[in-house]
C-alpha positions as CSV (number, residue, x, y, z in Angstrom):
1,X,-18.7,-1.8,27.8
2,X,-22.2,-3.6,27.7
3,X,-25.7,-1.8,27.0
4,X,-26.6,-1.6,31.0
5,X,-22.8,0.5,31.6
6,X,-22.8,2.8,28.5
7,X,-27.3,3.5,30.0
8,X,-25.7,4.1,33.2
9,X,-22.8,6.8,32.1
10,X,-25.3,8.3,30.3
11,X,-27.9,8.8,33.0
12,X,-24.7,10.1,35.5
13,X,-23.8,12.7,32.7
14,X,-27.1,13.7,32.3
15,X,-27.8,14.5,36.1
16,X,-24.5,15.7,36.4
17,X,-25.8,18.6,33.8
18,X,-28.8,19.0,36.4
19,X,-26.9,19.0,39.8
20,X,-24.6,22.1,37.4
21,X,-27.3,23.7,36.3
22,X,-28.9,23.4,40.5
23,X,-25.5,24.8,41.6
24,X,-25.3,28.0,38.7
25,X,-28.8,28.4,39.6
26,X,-28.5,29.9,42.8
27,X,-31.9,28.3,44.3
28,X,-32.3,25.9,47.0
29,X,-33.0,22.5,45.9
30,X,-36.8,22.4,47.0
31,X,-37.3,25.3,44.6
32,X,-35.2,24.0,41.6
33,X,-36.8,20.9,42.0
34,X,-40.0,22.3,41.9
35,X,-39.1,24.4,38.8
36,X,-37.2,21.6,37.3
37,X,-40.3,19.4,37.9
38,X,-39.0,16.2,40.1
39,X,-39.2,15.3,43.3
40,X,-36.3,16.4,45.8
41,X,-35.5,13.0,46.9
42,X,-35.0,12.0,42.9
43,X,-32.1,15.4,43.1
44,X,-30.7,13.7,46.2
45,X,-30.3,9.9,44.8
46,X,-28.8,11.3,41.9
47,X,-26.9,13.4,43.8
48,X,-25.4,10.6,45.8
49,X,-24.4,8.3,43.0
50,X,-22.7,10.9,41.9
51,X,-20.9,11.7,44.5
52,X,-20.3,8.2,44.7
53,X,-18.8,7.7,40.9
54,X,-16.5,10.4,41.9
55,X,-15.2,8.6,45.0
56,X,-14.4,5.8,43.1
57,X,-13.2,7.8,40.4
58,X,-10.4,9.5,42.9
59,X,-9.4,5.8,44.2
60,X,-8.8,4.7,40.7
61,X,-6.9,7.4,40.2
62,X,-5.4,7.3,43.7
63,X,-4.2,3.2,42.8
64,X,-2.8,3.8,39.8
65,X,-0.4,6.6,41.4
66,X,0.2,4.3,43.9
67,X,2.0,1.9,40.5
68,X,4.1,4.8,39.7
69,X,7.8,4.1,40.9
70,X,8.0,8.1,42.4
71,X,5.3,10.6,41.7
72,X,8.1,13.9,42.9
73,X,9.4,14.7,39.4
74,X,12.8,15.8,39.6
75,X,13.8,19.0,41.0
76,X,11.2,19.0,43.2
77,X,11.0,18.5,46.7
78,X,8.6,18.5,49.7
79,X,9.0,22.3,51.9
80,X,8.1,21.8,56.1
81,X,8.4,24.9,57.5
82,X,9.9,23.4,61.3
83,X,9.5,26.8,62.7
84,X,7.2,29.3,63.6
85,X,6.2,31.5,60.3
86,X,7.0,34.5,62.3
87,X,10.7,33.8,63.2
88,X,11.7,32.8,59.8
89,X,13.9,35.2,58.2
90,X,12.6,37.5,55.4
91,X,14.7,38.9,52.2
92,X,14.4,41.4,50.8
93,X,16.2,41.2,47.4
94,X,15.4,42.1,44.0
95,X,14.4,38.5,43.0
96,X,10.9,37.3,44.1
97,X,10.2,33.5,45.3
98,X,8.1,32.0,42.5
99,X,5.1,29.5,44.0
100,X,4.6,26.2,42.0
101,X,1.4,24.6,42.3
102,X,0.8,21.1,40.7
103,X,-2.3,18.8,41.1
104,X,-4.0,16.6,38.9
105,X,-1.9,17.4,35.9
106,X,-2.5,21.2,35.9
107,X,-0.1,23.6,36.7
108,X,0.2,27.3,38.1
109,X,3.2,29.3,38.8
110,X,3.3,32.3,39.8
111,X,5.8,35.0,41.9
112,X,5.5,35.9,45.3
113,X,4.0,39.3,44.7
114,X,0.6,37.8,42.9
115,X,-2.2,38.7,44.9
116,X,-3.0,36.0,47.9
117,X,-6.6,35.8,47.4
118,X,-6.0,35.2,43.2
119,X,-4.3,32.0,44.5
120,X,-6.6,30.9,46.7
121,X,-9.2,31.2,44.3
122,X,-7.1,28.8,42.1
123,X,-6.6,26.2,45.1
124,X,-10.8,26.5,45.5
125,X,-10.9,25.7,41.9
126,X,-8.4,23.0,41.9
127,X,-10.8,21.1,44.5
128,X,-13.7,21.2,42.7
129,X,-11.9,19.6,39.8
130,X,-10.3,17.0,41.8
């Protein structure tokens, strides 16, 4: 890595720190701007490369799962539900369905019973990271 890469990763982490600090700030960009003291259109370049490391980032990553001879571990297997949620049948025994997330090398499992909204929090999490 040359001189002109390592200035580059360095200015992308730095301004990754301000578009973090922006977002746990809870103002709009013209006033964090203002308080940060740069112009808007300096957030909003920087903003955009960003945004565009991470793109490349994900196709990297996305290429070099492509390599992999199966990216299903074993014991695992795609679910379709073919029918209507509604007319699937429902059980009622002791044992609860466990759900098994996996994405980007983390994983969550948890039973059937854990709150809905828990989980979706986790999925929203999951995004930002990936």
């Amino acid at each position: 890595m040359n001189t002109r890469e390592i200035a580059a990763e360095y200015r992308l982490a730095h301004w990754a720190q301000i578009v973090r600090r922006k977002n746990e700030s809870g103002l709009t960009i013209k006033a964090f701007c203002a308080s940060e003291g740069f112009r808007e259109n300096t957030y909003y370049y920087w903003q955009r490369k960003l945004r565009e490391a991470a793109c490349e980032q994900l196709t990297e990553i996305r290429t070099e799962h492509a390599k992999l001879p199966c990216l299903v571990p074993s014991g695992f297997a795609e679910l379709k539900i073919t029918e209507a949620p509604e007319k699937l049948p429902i059980q009622n025994d002791a044992k609860q369905s466990e759900i098994r997330i996996e994405l980007g090398g983390v994983r969550i499992a948890a039973d059937s019973a854990y709150p809905v909204e828990k989980i979706a929090a986790l999925l929203g999490l999951f995004k930002q990271l990936c």
